[in-house]
N, C-alpha and C positions, 0 to 999 in steps of 0.2 A: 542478163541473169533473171530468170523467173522467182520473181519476189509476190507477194500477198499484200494488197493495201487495203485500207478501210473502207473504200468503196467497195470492194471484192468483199467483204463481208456484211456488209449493208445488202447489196445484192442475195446474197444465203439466205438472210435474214427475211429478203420480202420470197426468197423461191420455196424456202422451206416452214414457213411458218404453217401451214397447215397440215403440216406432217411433223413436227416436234412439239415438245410440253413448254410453255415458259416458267421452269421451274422455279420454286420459290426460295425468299431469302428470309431467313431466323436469325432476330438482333438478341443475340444471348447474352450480351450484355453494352453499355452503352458503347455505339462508337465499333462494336465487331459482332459482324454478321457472319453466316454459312449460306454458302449459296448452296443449294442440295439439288444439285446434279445429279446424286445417286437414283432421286424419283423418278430420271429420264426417264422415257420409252425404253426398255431391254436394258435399265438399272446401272445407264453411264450416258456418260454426255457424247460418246461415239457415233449416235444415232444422228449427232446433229452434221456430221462431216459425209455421213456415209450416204444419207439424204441428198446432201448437195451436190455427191460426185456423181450420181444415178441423174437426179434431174438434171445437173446442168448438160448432160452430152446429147438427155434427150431418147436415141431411139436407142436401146439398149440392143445389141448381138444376140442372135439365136441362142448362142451358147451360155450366155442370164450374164451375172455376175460372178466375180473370185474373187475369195481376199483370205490371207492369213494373217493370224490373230494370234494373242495370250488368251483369247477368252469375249472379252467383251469389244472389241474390233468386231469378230465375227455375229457376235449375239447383234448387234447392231445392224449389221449390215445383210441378214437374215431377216431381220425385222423388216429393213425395210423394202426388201428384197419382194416379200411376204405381202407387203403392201400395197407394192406397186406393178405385183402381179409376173415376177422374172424370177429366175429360177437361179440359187445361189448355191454355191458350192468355196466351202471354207476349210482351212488347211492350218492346222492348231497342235502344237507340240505336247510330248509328253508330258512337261510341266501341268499342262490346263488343268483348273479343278474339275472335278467331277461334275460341279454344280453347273457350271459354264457349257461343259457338252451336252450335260442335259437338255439344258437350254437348249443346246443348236438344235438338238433332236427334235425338241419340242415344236422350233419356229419351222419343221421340216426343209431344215437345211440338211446338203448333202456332204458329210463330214470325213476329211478322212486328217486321222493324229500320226503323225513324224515328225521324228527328229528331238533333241534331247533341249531346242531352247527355238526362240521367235525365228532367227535369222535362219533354221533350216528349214523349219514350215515355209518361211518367206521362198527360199528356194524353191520349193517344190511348187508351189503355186505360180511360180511367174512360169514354171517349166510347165505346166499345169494350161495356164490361158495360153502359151505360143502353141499349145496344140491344138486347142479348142475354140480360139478368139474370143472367149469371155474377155468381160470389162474387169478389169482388174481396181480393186478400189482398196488404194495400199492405207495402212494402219494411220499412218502420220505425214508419208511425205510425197502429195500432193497439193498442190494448190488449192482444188476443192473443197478438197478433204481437211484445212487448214481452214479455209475461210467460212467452212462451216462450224466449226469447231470453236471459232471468233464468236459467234453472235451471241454464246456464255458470258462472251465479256460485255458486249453492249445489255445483256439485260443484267448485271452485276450495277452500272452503272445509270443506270434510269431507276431498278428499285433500292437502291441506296441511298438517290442523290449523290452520288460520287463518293470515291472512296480515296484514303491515298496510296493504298498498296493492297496488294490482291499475294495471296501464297496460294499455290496452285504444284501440284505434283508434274513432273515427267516420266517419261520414259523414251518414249522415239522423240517427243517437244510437239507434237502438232497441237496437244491443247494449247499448251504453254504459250507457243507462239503464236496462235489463233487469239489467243485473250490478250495477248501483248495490243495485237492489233488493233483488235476490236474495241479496245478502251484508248485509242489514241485518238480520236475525236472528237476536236474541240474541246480548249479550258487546254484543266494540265492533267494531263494522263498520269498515271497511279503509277508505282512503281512495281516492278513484278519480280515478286520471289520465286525462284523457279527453285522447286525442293526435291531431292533425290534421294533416293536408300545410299547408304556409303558402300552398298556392295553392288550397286547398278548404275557406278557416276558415270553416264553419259557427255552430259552437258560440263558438268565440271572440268573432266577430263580431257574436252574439246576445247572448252576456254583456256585453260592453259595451255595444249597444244598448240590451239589457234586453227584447229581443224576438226571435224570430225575424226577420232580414232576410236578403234573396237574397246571395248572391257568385259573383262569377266562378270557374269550374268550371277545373281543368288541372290538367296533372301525370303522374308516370307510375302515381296512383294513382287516375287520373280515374274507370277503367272500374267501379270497386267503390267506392270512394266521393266519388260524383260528384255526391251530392245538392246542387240548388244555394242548400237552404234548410235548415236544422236543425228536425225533427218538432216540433209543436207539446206535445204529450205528453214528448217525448224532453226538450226545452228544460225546459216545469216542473220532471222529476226532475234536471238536470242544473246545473241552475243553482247549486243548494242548494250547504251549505256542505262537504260532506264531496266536494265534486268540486272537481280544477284541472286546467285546459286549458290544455294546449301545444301545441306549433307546432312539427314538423320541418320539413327545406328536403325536394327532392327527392331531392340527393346522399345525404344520410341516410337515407333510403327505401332506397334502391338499395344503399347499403353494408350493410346492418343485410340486407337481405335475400340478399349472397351472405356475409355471415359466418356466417347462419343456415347455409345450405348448408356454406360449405368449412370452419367449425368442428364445425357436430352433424350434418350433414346433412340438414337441414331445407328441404323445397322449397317453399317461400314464394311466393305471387304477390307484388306490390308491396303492394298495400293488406294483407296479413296480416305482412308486417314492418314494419311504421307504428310499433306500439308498438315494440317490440324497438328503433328508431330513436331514442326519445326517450330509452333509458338509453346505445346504445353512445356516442350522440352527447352525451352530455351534457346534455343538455335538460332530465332529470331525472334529479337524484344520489341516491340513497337516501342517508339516517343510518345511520353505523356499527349494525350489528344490526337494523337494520331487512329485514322480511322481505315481500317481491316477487314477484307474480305478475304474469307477462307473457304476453298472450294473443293468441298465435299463432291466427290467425284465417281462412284461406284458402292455398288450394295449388292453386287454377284459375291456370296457368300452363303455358307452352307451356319445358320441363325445359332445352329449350336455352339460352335466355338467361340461367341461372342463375350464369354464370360470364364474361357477357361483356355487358352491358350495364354 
């Protein structure tokens, strides 16, 4: 079974380091920090897997790269597309915000929106490279594209001094399960809250099936994690015991994301205050001295609604 281990994202870590930010961490109070992913390259930590699956293969196909997106998958993988000099072609549903296609426009990516949620963009794009042979560099659930997404966690873990529990948003799990990884080396690895909108339980929904199963997609975190099935890869690492999955409503999304703002000024899309949701709201209470990373994860967001949604 193709699994992801901590050497696999040590590895990312020394391929990609000259192509991603080591973004920084803010102790906003003692003992709980923010890891602010949202500063990444292209305003998400996506950059750091989509890097990885590009370099690791090496000579890219004539036909550049593909990948379908909520938004910031594609802005990422555009960026780095952009970069490294291949020609990308991204496939993002009705959902997308405005702001996010802009973006593709911007990074001159070649864009085309169907479909009414992730999984028929996903379609169209894998139908998309069997014509053309692009490299396909899916959202969450490759290896790569996982062990890239890991190295969030190794540097959560060097600029904290360790932490014991990390709250981290989903939607397909490749961050989730990337940072699972990535902080299981050496000492005692952190516990990870993998946090969900209650109208996009992936992972929840899988746990208790015990497999990956489909759910109904909505919310105002739809456009970023809108996946409507949790990565098969993602699911193996996520299941394990050192993971617990919760469940915010929407209101908590949306509150957690203008306190980010009007308490630190943090500009947050919806899906990068997810976590942030699951402590202001209660969902998850840390233990007296227990010591919390929260991982601020996106800032593709259109600055106006920050105060008024």
């Amino acid at each position: 079974m193709t699994t992801v281990v901590h050497e696999d994202v040590l590895a990312a870590a020394a391929r990609t380091g000259g192509h991603v930010l080591r973004t920084p961490v803010l102790e906003i109070s003692p003992g709980l920090w923010f890891k602010l992913e949202l500063l990444q390259h292209s305003g998400s930590f996506k950059v750091r897997g989509a890097f990885n699956r590009i370099l690791a293969v090496g000579d890219v196909p004539a036909g550049g790269v593909i990948a379908a997106s909520g938004g910031n998958h594609g802005l990422a993988v555009a960026f780095a597309a952009r970069a490294l000099g291949v020609r990308a072609e991204i496939f993002v549903p009705e959902v997308t915000s405005p702001v996010k296609v802009a973006g593709l426009r911007a990074l001159g990516a070649h864009i085309t929106q169907t479909g009414a949620i992730y999984a028929e963009a996903a379609e169209a794009a894998a139908k998309r490279a069997a014509e053309t042979g692009a490299l396909q560099v899916h959202a969450y659930d490759q290896p790569e594209v996982v062990a890239g997404q890991g190295t969030t966690g190794l540097e959560i873990m060097e600029q904290t001094g360790g932490v014991d529990t990390v709250l981290v948003a989903v939607g397909g799990g490749g961050f989730a399960a990337g940072i699972t990884v990535g902080t299981s080396g050496g000492g005692s690895a952190p516990r990870i809250v993998a946090v969900e909108p209650e109208r996009i339980p992936t992972l929840h929904a899988a746990r208790e099936a015990g497999k990956p199963v489909p759910v109904q997609v909505g919310g105002v975190a739809a456009d970023a994690l809108g996946a409507s099935v949790i990565g098969g890869l993602a699911f193996e690492i996520l299941r394990g015991p050192r993971v617990d999955s919760v469940l915010v409503s929407d209101e908590a999304i949306v509150a957690a994301r203008r306190t980010l703002w009007e308490r630190h000024r943090v500009a947050s899309e919806h899906a990068g205050a997810a976590a942030y949701a699951a402590l202001l709201s209660g969902v998850y209470r840390p233990e007296p001295g227990e010591r919390v990373a929260v991982v601020v994860c996106g800032s593709n967001t259109d600055p106006t609604t920050l105060t008024t949604d």
